[in-house]
C-alpha positions in Angstrom: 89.5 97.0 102.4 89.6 100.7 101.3 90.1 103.0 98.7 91.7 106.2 98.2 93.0 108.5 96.0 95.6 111.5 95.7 96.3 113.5 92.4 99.1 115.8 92.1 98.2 119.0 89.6 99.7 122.1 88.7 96.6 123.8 90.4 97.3 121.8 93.6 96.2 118.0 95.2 93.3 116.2 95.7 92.2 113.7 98.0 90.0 110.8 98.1 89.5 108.3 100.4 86.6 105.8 101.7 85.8 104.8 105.2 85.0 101.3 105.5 87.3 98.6 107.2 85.8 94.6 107.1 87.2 91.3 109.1 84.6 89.3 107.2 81.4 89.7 105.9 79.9 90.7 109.6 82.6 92.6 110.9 82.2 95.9 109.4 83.0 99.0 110.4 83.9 102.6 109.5 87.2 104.0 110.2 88.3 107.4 108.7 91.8 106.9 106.6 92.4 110.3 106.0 94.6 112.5 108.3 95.7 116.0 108.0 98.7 117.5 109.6 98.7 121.4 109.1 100.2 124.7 110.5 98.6 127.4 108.4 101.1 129.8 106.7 103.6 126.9 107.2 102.7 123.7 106.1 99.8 121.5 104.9 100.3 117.7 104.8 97.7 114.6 103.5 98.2 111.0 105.1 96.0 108.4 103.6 96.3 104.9 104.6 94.9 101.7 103.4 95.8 97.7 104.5 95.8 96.3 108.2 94.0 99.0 110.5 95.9 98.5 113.7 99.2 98.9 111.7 97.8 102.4 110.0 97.0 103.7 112.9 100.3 102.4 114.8 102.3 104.5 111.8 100.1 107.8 112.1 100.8 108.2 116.2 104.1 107.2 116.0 104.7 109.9 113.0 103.0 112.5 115.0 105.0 112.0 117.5 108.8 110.6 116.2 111.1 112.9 116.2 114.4 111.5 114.4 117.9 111.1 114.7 118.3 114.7 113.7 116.4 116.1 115.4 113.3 116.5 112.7 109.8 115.3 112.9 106.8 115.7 110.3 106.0 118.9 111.9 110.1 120.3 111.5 111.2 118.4 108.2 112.2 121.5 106.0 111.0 119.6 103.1 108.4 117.4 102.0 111.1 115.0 100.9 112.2 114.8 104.3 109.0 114.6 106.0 108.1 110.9 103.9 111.7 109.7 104.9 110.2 109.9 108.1 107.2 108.6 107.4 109.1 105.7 106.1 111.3 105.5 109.3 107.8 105.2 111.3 106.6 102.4 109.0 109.9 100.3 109.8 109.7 101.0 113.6 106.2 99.7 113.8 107.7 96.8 111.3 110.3 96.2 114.1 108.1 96.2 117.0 105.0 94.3 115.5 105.8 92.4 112.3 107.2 89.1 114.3 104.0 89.4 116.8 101.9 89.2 113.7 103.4 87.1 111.5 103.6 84.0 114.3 99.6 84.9 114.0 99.7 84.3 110.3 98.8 88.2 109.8 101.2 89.8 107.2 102.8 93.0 107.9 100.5 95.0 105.3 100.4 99.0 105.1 100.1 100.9 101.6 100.3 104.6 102.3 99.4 108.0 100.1 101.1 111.3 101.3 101.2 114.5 100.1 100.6 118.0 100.6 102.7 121.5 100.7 105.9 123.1 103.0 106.9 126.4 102.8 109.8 127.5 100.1 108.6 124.5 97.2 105.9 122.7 95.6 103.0 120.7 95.9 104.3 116.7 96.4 102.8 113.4 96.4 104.0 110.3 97.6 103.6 106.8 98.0 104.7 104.6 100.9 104.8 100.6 100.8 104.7 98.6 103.5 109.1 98.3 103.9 109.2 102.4 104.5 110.3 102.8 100.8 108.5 105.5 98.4 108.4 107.1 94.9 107.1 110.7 94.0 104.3 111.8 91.7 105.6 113.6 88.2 103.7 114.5 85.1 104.1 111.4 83.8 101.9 110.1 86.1 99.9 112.5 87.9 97.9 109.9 90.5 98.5 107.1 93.0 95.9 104.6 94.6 95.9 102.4 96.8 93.3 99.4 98.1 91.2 98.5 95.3 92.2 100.5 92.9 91.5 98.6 89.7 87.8 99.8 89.3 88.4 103.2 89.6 91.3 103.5 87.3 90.6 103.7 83.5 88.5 107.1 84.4 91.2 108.5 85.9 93.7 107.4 83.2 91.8 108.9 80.6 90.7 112.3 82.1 93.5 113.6 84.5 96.7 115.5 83.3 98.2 118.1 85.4 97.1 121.2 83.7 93.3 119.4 84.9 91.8 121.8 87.6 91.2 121.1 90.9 87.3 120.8 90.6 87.3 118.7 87.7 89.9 116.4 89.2 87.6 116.6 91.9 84.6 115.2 90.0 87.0 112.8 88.2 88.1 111.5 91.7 84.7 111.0 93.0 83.4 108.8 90.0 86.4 106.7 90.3 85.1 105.9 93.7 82.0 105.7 92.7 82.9 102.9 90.2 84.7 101.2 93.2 81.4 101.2 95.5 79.6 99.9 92.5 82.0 97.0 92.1 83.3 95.8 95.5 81.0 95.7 98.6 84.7 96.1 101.0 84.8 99.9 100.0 82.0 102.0 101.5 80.7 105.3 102.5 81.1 107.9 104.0 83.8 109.7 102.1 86.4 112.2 102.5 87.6 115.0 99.9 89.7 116.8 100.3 91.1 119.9 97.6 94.2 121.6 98.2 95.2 125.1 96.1 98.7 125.3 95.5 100.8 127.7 97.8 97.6 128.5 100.5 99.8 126.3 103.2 96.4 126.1 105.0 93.1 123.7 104.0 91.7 124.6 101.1 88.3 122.9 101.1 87.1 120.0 102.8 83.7 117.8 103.0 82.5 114.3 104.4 80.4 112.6 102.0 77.7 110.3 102.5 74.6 108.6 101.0 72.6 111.8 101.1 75.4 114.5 99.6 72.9 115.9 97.2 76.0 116.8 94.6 77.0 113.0 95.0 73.9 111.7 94.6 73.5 113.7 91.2 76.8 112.3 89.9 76.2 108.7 90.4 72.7 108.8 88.9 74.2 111.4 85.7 77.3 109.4 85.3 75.4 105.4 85.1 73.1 107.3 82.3 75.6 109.1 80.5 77.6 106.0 80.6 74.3 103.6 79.0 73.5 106.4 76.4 77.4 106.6 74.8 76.5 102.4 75.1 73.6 102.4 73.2 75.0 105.2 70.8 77.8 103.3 69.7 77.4 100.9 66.3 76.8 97.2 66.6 79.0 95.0 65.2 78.7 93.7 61.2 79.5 90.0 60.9 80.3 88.3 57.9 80.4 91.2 55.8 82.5 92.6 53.1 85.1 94.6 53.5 83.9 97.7 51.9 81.1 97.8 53.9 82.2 100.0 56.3 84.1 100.8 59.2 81.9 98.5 61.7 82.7 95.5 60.3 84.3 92.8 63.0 84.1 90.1 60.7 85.2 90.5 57.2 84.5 88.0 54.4 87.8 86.1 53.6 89.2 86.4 57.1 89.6 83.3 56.9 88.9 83.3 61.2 88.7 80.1 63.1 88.4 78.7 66.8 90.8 76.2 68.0 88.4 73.1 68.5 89.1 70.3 71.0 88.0 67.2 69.4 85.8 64.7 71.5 87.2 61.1 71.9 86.2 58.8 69.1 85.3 61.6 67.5 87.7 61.9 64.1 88.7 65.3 63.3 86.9 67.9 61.1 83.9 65.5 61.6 80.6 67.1 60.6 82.7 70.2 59.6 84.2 69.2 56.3 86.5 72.8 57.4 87.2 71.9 60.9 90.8 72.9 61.6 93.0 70.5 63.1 93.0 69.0 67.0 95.0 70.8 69.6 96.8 67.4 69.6 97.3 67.6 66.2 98.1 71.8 65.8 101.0 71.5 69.0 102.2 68.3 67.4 102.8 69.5 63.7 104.6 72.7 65.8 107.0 70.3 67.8 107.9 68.6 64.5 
């Protein structure tokens, strides 16, 4: 499994992505998913790839090298819209030529694909690329895309990142997302690659490979998992069984009048040794049929 992530800001992109691919618990490997394809002073382009290995890397050659109908390959497409149509086109040819080969192996056809970056003459653009060639495009409304395991990482991102966010702090943002995925799922691992792009340099901006001793790294895990505990332990325990007017901690008010839906054992009548014992679930679904 992987994970990455691209952010699209008015400052320019960032980048994000892990290293680890697994078959199983002892089949582990690392495998860098992070590609750049860039002619300084012309174009700058991101490819980040996450599901079946040998179908990532299938799509990456062949885009390197497709040139399409028109004439137009990722290194010639005038726009970055044009250069993920392509992209797309090289996810179906691989599709074509492998999917059957695969599926008779009981492998599904399974490619999730981030792509961004700069051409001359418009803006930064991010992409995303599923596994039929189709994509959508990053707006304000929603700065980010991930793919892989993405659900760890998330709520930091979704409460930090807009697009007038700069570069270094989107940086920082991306980099405890990830750390919240290594935390949480043993499939994503280190090393790491970052990559920060400033708008309208058409050339790499800054780069790094990160690993277990990246002294900056290191430094935000440890800062992060404290500040994290301290805003814990700073916030109020909850009041039970108070009233009202107690104040604005109370989770259970007097007069709520709060109750669990109880399964009643057999033989056992209801409400017995709780003269307030609410009804059966029996009972509650058949007074709502009636």
């Amino acid at each position: 499994m992987t994970y990455c992530v691209g952010m699209r800001l008015d400052a320019g992109l960032v980048f994000l992505s892990d290293s680890r691919t697994n078959a199983g618990v002892d089949q582990v490997g690392t495998f860098r998913k992070m590609s750049v394809f860039e002619n300084p002073g012309e174009r700058m382009l991101v490819l980040m790839t996450a599901g079946n290995l040998s179908i990532s890397q299938a799509v990456r050659q062949l885009l390197t090298d497709q040139v399409d109908a028109e004439g137009r390959s990722i290194w010639t497409a005038p726009t970055m819209y044009e250069a993920a149509r392509i992209l797309g086109e090289a996810v179906r040819a691989v599709h074509r030529r492998d999917a059957q080969a695969l599926a008779e192996c009981g492998i599904d056809f399974n490619v999730s694909i981030i792509f961004g970056g700069q051409i001359k003459g418009e803006r930064c653009r991010l992409f995303q690329v599923y596994s039929a060639g189709n994509f959508i495009e990053s707006h304000d409304e929603n700065t980010y895309f991930q793919i892989g395991e993405a659900k760890y990482g998330k709520p930091i991102i979704d409460r930090v990142v807009t697009p007038s966010t700069s570069l270094d702090e989107a940086a920082k943002c991306a980099l405890i997302s990830m750390d919240s995925t290594l935390r949480s799922n043993i499939s994503v691992g280190l090393p790491l690659d970052l990559l920060v792009y400033e708008s309208g340099r058409l050339a790499l901006t800054r780069f790094v490979t990160i690993d277990e001793r990246n002294q900056y790294f290191q430094m935000l895990r440890s800062t992060w998992g404290q500040q994290l505990k301290s805003v814990f332990e700073g916030i109020a325990d909850p009041v039970w069984d108070a009233p009202p007017e107690t104040g604005s901690n109370v989770l259970s008010a007097l007069g709520m009048n709060s109750k669990p839906v109880r399964v009643t054992a057999p033989g056992q009548a209801a409400g017995a040794g709780d003269a307030a014992a609410p009804q059966s679930l029996a009972q509650q679904f058949g007074d709502a049929q009636t």
